[in-house]
C-alpha positions as CSV (number, residue, x, y, z in Angstrom):
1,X,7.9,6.7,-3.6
2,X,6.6,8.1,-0.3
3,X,4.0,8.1,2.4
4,X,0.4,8.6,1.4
5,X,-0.3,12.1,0.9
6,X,2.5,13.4,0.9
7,X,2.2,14.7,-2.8
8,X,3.5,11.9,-5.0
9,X,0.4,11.8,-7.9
10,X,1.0,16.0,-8.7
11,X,5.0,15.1,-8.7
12,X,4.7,12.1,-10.9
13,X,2.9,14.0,-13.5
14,X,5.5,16.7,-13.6
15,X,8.1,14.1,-14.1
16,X,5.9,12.1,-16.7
17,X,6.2,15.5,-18.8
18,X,10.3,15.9,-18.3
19,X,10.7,12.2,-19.3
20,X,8.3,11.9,-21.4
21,X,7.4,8.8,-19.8
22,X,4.0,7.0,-18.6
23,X,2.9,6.5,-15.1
24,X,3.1,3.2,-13.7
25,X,1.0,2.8,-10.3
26,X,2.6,0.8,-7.6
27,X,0.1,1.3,-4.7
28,X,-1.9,-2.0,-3.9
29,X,-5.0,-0.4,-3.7
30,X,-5.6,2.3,-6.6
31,X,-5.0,-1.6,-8.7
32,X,-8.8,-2.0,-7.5
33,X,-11.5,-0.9,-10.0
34,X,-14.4,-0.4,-7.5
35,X,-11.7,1.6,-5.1
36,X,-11.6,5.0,-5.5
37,X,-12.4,8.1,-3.2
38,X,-10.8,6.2,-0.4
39,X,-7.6,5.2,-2.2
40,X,-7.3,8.8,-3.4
41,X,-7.1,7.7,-7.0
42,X,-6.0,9.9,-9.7
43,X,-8.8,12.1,-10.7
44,X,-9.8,11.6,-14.4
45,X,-8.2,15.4,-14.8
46,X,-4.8,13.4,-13.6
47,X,-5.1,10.7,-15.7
48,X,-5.6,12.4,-18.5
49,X,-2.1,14.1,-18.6
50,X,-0.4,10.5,-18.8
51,X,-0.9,7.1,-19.8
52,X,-1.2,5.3,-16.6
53,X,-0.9,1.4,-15.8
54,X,-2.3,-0.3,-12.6
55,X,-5.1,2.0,-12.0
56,X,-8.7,0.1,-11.5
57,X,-7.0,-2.6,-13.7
58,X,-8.0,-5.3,-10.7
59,X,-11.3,-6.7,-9.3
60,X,-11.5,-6.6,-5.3
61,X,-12.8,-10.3,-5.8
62,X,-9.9,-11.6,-6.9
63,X,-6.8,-12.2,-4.6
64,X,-3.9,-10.2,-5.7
65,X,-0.4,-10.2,-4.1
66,X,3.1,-9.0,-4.6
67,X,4.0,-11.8,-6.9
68,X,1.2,-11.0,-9.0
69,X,2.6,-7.4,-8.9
70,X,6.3,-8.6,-9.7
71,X,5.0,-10.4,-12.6
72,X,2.7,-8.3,-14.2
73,X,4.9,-4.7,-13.8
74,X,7.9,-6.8,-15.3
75,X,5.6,-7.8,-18.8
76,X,4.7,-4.4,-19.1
77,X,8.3,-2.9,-18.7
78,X,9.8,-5.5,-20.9
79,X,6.4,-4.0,-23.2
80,X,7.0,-0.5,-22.7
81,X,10.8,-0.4,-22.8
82,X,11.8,-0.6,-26.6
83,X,9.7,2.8,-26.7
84,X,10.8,4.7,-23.9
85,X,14.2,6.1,-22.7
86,X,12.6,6.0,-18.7
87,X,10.0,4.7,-17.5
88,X,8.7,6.1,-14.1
89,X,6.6,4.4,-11.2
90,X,4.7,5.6,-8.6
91,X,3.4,4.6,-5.3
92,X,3.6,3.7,-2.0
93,X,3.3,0.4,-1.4
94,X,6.7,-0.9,0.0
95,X,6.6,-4.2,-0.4
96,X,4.9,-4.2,-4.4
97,X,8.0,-1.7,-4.6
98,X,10.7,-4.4,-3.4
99,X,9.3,-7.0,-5.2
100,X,9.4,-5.1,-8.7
101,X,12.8,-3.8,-7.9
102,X,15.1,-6.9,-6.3
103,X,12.6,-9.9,-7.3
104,X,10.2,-11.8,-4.5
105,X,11.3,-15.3,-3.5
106,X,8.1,-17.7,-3.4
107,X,6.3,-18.2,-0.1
108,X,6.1,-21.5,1.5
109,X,2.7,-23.3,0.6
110,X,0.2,-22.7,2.7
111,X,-0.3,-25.4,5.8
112,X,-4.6,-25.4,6.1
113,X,-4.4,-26.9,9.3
114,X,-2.0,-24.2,10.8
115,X,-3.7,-21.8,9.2
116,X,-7.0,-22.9,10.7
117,X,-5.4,-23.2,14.4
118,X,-4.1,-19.4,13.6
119,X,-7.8,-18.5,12.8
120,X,-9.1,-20.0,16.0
121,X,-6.3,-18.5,18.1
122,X,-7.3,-14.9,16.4
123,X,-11.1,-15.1,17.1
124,X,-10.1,-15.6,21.1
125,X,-10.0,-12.8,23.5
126,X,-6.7,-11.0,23.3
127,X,-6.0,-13.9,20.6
128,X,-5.2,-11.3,18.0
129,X,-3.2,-9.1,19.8
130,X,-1.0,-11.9,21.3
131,X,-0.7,-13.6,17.5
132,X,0.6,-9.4,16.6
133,X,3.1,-9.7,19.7
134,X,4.4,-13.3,18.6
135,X,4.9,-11.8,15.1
136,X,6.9,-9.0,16.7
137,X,9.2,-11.8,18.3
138,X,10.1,-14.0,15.3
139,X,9.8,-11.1,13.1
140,X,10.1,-7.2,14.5
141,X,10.8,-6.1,10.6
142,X,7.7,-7.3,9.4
143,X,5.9,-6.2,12.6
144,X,7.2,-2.7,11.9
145,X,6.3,-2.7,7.9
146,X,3.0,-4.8,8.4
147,X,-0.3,-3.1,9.0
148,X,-1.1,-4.6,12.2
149,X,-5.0,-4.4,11.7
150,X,-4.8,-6.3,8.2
151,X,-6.1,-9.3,10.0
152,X,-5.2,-11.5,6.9
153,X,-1.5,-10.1,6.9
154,X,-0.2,-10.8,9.8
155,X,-1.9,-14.2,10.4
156,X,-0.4,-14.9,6.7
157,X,3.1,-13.6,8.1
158,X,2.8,-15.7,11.4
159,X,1.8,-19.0,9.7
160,X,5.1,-18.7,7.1
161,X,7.2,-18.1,10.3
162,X,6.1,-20.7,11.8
163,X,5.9,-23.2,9.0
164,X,9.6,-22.3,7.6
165,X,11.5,-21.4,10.6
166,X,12.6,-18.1,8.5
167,X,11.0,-14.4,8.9
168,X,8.6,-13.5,6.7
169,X,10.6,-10.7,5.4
170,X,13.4,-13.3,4.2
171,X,11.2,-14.3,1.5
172,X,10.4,-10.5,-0.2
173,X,14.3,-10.0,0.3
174,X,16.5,-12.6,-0.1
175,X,16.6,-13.3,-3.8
176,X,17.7,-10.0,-5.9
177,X,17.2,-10.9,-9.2
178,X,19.0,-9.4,-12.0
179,X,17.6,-6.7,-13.6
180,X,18.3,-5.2,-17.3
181,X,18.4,-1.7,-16.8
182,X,19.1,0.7,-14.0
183,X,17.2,2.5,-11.1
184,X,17.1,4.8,-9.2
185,X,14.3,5.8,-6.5
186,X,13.3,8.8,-5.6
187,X,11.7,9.4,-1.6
188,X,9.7,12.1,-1.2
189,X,8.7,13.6,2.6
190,X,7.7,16.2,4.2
191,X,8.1,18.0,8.5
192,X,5.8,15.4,10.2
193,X,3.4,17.8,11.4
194,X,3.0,19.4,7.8
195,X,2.1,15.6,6.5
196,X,-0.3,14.4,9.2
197,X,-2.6,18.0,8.2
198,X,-2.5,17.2,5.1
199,X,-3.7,13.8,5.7
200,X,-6.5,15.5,8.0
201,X,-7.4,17.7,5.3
202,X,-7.4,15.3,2.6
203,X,-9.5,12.9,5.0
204,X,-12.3,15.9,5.4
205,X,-12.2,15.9,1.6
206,X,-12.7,12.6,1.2
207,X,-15.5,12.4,3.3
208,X,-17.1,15.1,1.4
209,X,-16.6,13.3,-2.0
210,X,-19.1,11.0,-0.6
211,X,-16.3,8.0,0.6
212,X,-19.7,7.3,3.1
213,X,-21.3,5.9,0.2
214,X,-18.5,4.5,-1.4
215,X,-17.9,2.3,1.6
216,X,-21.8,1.6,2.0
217,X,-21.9,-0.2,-1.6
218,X,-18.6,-2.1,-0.5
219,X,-19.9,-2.9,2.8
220,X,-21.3,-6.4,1.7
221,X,-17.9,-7.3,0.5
222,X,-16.4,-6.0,4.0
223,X,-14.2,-9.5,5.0
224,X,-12.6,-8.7,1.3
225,X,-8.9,-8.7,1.8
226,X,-8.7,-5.4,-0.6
227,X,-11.0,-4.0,2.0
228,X,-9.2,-4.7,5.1
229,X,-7.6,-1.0,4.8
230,X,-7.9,2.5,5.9
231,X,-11.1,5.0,5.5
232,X,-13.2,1.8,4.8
233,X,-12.9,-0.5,7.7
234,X,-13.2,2.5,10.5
235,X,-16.6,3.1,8.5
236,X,-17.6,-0.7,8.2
237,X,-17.9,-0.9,11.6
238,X,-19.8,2.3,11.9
239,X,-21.9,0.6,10.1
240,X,-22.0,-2.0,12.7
241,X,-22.7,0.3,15.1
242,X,-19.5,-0.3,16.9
243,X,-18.8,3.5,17.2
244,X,-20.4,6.8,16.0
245,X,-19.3,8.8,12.6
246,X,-17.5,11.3,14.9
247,X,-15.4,8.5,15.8
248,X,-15.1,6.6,12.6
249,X,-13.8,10.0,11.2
250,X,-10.9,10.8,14.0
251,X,-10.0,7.1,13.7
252,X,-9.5,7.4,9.9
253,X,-7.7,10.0,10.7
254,X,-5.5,8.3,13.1
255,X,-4.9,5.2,11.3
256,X,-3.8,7.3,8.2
257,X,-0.9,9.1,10.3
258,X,-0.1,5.5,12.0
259,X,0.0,4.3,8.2
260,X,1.9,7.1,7.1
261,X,4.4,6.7,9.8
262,X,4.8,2.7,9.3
263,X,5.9,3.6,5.6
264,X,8.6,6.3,6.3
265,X,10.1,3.8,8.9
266,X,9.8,0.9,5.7
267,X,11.6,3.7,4.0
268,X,14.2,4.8,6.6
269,X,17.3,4.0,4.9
270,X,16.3,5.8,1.8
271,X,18.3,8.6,1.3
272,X,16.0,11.9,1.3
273,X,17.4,14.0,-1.9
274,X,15.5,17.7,-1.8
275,X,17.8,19.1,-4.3
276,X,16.6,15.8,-7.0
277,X,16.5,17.4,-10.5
278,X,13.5,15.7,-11.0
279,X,11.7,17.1,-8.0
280,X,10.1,20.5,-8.4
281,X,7.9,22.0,-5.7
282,X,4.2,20.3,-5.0
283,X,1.4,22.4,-4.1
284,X,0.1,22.3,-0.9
285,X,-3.5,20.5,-0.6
């Protein structure tokens, strides 16, 4: 586990090798089959050297969530396990993590008329912001771990706070179910200033890979919640004409580190091990 490009897909095969083990993907948006340059999938090269799971397994169009995740990672263990000594999983998706690793307690059922009040709030001026600032009072974990600008997210997280009178985090955290075999995670990180150019760099790459186009054939299917992330909605609404390419690319860029940064504070109380047997040294991008 780690913060996006910080070198976890080159690690994990390494391991893969020394346990003999296949990959398991745990980001929630490599799962998507028409996802690719802008969720830095695995290149086919990559894949090749293990068998992977939860890579383009997943069609944007349907709603996927961490429950889904819990569920369908746990079959495939339970599959996998008679085979293998270790299995190993990758990603960095903090709350798909939690939910494999201590269980996910089922939201409250959705209330359409709160919901629809949240909506209206949202579309207001300043709406939006003030619904972000109200989820930051009832709720500053999930204000800190949330990405603020997945519109969806945080009105989700506002409406169960509301409607239960708990934080939204109570429900990914407050049942650890039992699980039959042990585990231990593994953080990776890097200086700050060596991650955020490499997330430049990999940005520029990106956008030479041809991410422009990937996000013009997606840009129909823009109010997606699998598309409410980084890289494509900066260039959705450059396609609006809200702000120039120059712009779209530096914001990318920005939202990346900001993204980068919410997952290393998710992932504070991780212990940082650089002497791990398993971790050998990643080449730089």
């Amino acid at each position: 586990m780690g913060p996006t490009c910080v070198g976890k897909t080159a690690q994990s095969l390494t391991i893969a090798r020394l346990l003999q083990s296949p990959v398991i993907n745990c980001d929630s948006r490599q799962i998507y089959k028409e996802l690719k340059i802008g969720v830095a999938r695995p290149t086919e090269n990559e894949l090749s050297q293990a068998k992977h799971y939860f890579i383009a397994s997943h069609t944007i169009h349907q709603t996927y969530s961490a429950g889904d995740y819990e569920r369908e990672a746990w079959e495939l263990v339970m599959r996998l396990a008679p085979s293998h000594e270790y299995l190993l999983m990758v990603g960095g998706s903090g709350f798909y993590i939690d939910a494999f690793v201590g269980g996910i307690d089922h939201m409250p059922p959705s209330d359409p008329g709160l919901r629809e009040e949240l909506a209206r709030r949202a579309e207001q001026p300043e709406g939006y912001e003030s619904l972000q600032n109200q989820l930051k009072e009832m709720d500053p974990v999930t204000w800190a771990r949330i990405d603020l600008a997945n519109k969806r997210r945080v009105l989700r997280a506002v409406e169960v706070c509301l409607s239960s009178g708990k934080p939204y985090h109570y429900f990914l955290t407050n049942t650890q179910k039992k699980r039959p075999y042990e585990i231990e995670k593994i953080m990776m990180d890097r200086p700050r200033e060596v991650l955020y150019e490499r997330i430049d760099r990999r940005v520029e790459r990106m956008m030479d890979e041809g991410l422009m186009e990937e996000a013009r054939r997606l840009y129909p299917y823009k109010e997606l919640p699998a598309l409410q992330t980084v890289g494509y909605r900066e260039l959705f609404a450059h396609f609006d004409g809200e702000y120039s390419y120059s712009e779209a690319l530096r914001l990318i860029k920005r939202n990346t580190r900001r993204y980068a940064k919410r997952q290393l504070t998710y992932w504070r109380d991780v212990p940082r091990r650089e002497d791990h047997p398993l971790l050998r040294p990643v080449p730089s991008l």
